[in-house]
C-alpha positions as protocol buffer text, in pm:
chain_id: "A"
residue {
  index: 1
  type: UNK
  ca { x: 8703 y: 8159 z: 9653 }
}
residue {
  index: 2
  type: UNK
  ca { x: 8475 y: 7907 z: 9815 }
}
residue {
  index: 3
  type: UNK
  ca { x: 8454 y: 7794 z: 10162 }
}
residue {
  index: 4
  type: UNK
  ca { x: 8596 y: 7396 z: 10268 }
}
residue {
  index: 5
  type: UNK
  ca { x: 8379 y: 7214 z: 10516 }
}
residue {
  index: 6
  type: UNK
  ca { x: 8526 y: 7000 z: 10730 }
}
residue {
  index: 7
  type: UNK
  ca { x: 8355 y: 6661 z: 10727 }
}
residue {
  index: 8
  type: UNK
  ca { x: 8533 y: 6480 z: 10997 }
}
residue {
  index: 9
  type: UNK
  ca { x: 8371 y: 6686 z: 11285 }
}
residue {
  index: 10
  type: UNK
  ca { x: 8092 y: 6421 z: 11217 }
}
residue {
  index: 11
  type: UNK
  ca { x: 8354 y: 6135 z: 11342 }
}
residue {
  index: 12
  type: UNK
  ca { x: 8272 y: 6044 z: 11697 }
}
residue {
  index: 13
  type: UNK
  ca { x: 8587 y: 6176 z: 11908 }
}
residue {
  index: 14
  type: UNK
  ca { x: 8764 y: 6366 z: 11626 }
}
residue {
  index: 15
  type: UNK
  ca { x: 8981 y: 6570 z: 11796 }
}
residue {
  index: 16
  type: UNK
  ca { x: 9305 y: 6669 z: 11533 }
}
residue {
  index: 17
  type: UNK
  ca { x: 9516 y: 6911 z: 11647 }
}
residue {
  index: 18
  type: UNK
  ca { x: 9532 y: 7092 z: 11326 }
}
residue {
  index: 19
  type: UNK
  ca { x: 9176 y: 7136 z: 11224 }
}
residue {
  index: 20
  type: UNK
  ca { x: 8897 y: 7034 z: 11488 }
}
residue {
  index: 21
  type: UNK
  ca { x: 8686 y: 7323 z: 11595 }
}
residue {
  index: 22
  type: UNK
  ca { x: 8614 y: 7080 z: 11923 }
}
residue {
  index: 23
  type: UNK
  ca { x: 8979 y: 7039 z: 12016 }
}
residue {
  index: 24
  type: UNK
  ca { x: 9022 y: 7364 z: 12285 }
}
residue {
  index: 25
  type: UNK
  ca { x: 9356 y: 7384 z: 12269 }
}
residue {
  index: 26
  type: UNK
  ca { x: 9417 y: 7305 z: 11931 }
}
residue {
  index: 27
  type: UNK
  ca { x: 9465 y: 7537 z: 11626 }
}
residue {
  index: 28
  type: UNK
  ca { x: 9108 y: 7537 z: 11488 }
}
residue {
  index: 29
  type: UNK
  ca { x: 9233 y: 7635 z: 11150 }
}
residue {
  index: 30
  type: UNK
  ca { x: 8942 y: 7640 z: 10857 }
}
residue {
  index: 31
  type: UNK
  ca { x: 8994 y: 7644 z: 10467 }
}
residue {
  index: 32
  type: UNK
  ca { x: 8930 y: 7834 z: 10184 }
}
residue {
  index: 33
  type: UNK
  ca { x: 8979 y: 7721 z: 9822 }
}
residue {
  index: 34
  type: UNK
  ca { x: 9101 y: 7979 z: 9586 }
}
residue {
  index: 35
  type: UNK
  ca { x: 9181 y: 7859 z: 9237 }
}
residue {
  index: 36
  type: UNK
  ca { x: 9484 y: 7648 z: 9273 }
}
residue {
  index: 37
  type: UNK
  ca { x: 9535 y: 7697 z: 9650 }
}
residue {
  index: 38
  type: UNK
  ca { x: 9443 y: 7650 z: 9977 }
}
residue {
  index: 39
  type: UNK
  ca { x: 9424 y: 7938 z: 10200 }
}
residue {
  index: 40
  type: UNK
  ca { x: 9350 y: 7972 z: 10569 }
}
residue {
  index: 41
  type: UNK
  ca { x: 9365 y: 8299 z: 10832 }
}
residue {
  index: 42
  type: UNK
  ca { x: 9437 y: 8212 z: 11119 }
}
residue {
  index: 43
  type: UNK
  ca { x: 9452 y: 8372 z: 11521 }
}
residue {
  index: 44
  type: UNK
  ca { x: 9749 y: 8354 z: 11670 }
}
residue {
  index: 45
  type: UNK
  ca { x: 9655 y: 8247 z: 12073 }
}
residue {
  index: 46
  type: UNK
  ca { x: 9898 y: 8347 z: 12368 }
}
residue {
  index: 47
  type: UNK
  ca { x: 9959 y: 7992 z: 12490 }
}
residue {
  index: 48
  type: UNK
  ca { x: 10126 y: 7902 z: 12180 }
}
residue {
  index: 49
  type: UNK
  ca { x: 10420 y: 8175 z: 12199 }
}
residue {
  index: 50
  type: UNK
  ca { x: 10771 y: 8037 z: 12219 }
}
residue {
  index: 51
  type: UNK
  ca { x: 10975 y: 8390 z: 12338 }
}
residue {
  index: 52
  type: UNK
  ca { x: 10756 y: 8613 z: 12473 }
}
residue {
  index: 53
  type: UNK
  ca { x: 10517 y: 8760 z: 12209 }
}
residue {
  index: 54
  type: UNK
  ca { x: 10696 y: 8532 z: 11939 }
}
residue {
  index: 55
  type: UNK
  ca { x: 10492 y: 8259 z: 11771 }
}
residue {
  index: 56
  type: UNK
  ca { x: 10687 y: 7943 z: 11837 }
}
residue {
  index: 57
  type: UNK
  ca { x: 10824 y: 7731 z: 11508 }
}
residue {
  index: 58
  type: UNK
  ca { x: 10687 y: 7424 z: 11553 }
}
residue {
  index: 59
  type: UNK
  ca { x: 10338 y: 7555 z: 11573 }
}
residue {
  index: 60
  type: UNK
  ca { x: 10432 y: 7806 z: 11257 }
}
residue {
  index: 61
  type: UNK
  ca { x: 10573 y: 7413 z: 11118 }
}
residue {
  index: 62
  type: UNK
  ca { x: 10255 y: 7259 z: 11275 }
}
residue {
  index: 63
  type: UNK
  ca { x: 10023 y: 7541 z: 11056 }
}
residue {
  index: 64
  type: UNK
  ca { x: 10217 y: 7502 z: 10742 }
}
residue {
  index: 65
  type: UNK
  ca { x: 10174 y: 7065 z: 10733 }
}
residue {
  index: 66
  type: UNK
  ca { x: 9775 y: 7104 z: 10855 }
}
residue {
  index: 67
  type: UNK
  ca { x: 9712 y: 7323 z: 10539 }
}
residue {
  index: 68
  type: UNK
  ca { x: 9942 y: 7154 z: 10299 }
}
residue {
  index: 69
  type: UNK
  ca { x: 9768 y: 6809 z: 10383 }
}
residue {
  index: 70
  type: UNK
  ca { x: 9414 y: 6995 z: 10274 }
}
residue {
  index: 71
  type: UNK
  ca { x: 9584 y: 7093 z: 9986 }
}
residue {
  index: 72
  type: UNK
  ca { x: 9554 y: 6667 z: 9946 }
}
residue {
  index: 73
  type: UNK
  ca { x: 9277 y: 6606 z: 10060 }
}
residue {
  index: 74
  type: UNK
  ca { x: 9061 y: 6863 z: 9806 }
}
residue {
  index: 75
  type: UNK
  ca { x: 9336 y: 6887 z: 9522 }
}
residue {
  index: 76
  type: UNK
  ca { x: 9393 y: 6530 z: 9515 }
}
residue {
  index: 77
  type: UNK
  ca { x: 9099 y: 6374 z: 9626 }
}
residue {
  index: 78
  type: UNK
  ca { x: 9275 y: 6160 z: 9852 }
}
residue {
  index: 79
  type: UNK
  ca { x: 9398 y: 6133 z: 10166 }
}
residue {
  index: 80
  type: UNK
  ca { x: 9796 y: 6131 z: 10282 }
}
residue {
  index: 81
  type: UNK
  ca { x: 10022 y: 6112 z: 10557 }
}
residue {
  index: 82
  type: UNK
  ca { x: 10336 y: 6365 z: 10633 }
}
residue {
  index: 83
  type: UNK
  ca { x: 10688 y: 6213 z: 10486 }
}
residue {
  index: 84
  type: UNK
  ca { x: 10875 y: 6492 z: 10508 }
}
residue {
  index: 85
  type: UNK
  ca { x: 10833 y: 6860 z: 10640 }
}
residue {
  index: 86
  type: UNK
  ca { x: 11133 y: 7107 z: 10488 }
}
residue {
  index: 87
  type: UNK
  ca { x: 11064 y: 7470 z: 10660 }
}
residue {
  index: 88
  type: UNK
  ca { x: 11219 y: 7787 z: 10625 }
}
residue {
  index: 89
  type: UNK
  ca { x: 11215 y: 8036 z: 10921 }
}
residue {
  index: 90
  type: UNK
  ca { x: 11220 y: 8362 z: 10744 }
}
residue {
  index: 91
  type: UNK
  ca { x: 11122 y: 8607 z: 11002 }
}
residue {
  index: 92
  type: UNK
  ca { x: 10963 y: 8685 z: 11333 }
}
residue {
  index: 93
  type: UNK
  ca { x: 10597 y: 8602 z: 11339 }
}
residue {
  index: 94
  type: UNK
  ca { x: 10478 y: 8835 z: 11642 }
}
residue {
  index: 95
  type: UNK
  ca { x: 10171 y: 8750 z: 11848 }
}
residue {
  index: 96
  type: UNK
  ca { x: 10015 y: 9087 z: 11875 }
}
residue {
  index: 97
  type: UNK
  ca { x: 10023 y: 9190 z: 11504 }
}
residue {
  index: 98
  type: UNK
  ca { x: 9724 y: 9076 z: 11419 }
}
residue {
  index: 99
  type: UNK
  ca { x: 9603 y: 8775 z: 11206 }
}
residue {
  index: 100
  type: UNK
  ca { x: 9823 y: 8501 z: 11008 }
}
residue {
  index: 101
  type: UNK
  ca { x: 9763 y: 8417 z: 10604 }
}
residue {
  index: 102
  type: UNK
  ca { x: 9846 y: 8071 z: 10490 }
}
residue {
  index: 103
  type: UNK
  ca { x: 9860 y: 7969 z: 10132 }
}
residue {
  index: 104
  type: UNK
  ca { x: 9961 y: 7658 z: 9994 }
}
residue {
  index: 105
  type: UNK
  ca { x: 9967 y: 7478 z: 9654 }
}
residue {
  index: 106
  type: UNK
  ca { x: 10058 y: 7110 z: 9489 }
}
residue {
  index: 107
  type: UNK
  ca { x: 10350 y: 7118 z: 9355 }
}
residue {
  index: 108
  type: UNK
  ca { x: 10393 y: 6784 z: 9166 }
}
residue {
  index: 109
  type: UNK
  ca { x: 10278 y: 6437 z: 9253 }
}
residue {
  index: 110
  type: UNK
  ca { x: 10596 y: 6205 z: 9198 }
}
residue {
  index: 111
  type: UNK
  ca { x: 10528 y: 5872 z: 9083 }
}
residue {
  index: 112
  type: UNK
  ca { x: 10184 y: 5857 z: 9192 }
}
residue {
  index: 113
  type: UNK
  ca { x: 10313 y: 5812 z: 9551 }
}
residue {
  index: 114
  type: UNK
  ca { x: 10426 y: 6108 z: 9693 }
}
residue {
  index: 115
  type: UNK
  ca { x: 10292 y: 6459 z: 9698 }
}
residue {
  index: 116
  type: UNK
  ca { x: 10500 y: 6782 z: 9692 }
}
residue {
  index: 117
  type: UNK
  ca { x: 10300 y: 7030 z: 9884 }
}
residue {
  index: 118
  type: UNK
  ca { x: 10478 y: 7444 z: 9868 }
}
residue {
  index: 119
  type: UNK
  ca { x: 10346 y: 7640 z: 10202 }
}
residue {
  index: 120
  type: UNK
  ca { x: 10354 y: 7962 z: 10254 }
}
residue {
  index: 121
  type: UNK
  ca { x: 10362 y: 8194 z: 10615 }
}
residue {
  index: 122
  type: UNK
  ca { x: 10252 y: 8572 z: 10601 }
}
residue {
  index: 123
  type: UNK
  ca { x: 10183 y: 8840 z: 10863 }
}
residue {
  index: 124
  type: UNK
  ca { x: 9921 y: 9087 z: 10891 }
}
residue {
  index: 125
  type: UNK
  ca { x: 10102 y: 9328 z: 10713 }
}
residue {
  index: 126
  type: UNK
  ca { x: 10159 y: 9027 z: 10427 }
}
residue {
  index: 127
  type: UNK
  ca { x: 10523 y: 8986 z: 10455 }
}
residue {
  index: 128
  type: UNK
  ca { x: 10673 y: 8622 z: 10437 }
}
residue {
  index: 129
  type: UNK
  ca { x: 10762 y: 8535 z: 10743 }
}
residue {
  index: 130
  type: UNK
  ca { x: 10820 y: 8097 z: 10627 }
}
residue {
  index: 131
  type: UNK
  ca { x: 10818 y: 7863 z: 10379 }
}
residue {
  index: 132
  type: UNK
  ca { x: 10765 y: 7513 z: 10369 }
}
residue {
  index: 133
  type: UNK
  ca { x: 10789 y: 7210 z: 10095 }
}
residue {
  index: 134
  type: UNK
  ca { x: 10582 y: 6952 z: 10238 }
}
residue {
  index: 135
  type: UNK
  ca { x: 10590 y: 6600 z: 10093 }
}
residue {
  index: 136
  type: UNK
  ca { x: 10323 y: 6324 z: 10146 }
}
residue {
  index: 137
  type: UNK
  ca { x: 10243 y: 5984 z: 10082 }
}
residue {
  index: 138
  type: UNK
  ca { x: 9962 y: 5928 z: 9893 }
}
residue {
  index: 139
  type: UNK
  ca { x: 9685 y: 5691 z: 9983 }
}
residue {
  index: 140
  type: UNK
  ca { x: 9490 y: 5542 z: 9721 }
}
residue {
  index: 141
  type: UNK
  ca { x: 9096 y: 5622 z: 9742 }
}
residue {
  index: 142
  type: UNK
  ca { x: 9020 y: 5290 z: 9836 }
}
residue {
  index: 143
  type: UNK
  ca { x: 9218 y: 5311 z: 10098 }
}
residue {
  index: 144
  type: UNK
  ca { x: 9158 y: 5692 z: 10213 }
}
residue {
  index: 145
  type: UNK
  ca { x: 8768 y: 5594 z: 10225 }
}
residue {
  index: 146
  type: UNK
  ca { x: 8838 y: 5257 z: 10429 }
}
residue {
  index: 147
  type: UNK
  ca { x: 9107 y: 5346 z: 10703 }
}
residue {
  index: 148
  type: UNK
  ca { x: 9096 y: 5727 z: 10714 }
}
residue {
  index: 149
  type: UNK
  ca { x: 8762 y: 5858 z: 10710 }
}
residue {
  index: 150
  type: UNK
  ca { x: 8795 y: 6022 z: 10358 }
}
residue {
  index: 151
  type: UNK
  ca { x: 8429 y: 6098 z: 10260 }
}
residue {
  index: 152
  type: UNK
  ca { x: 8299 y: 5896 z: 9945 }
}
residue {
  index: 153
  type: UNK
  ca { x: 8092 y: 6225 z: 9852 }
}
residue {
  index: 154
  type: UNK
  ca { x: 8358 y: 6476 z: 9788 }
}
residue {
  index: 155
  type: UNK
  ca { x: 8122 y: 6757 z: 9701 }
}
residue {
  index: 156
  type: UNK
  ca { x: 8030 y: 6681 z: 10103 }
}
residue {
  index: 157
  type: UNK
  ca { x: 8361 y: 6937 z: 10134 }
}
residue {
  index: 158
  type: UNK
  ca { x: 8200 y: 7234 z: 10042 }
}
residue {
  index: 159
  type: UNK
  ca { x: 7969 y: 7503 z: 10190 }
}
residue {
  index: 160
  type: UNK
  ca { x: 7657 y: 7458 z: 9904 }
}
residue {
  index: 161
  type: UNK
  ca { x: 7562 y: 7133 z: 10002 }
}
């Protein structure tokens, strides 16, 4: 398992919801690559309950697309944007439980366009509490470097350099 870097914090006025350590009250989430997937652990925070104590759905929808889109950008080597977001709601993801384990892996890339992204929700206690198929369309590298600050040095991704 190897630590991801994030590379955009060096963007002036990066501020993504998802992923910036800068953004205060977004969901700071950080990356780990292990084999085939992406994994995070993440802290649930108060101000994001929907019921009282209860993790609302769209951020548990919000976690699942910011690590399925990393899943692009390291797996693929490109970068993406969100088509469509399919989510299952298994079970109640409780605030004070302790932390939350995300895993996700590429599915299939379908006709070099779109990327099929599976997501996966756990608590502490490692029970499935969503799921998620995640699809995205696929920028090409060109593209990702020029419009959407993808790095041209992918190795710039991980902790070693």
């Amino acid at each position: 398992m190897r630590k991801i870097k994030n590379p955009f914090v060096k963007i002036e006025d990066y501020c993504c919801f998802g992923c910036s350590p800068d953004n205060h009250f977004g969901l700071r989430m950080e990356f780990f690559e292990d084999g085939n997937e992406i994994i995070s652990e993440w802290t649930p925070s108060q101000h994001l309950q929907g019921y009282t104590n209860v993790l609302h759905g769209g951020i548990q929808s919000t976690l699942m697309d910011e690590i399925a889109y990393w899943v692009v950008l390291i797996k693929l080597k490109t970068a993406a944007v969100t088509s469509k977001i399919e989510i299952k709601l298994k079970k109640t993801v409780y605030m004070d439980k302790g932390n939350i384990f995300l895993r996700a892996k590429l599915v299939e890339v379908i006709r070099d366009k779109i990327a099929h992204v599976y997501v996966s929700l756990s608590d502490s206690e490692n029970k499935i509490c969503a799921t998620g198929n995640i699809y995205y369309y696929l920028f090409s590298l060109e593209e990702s470097i020029k419009n959407y600050n993808y790095p041209k040095d992918y190795s710039i991704f991980f902790e070693n350099n």
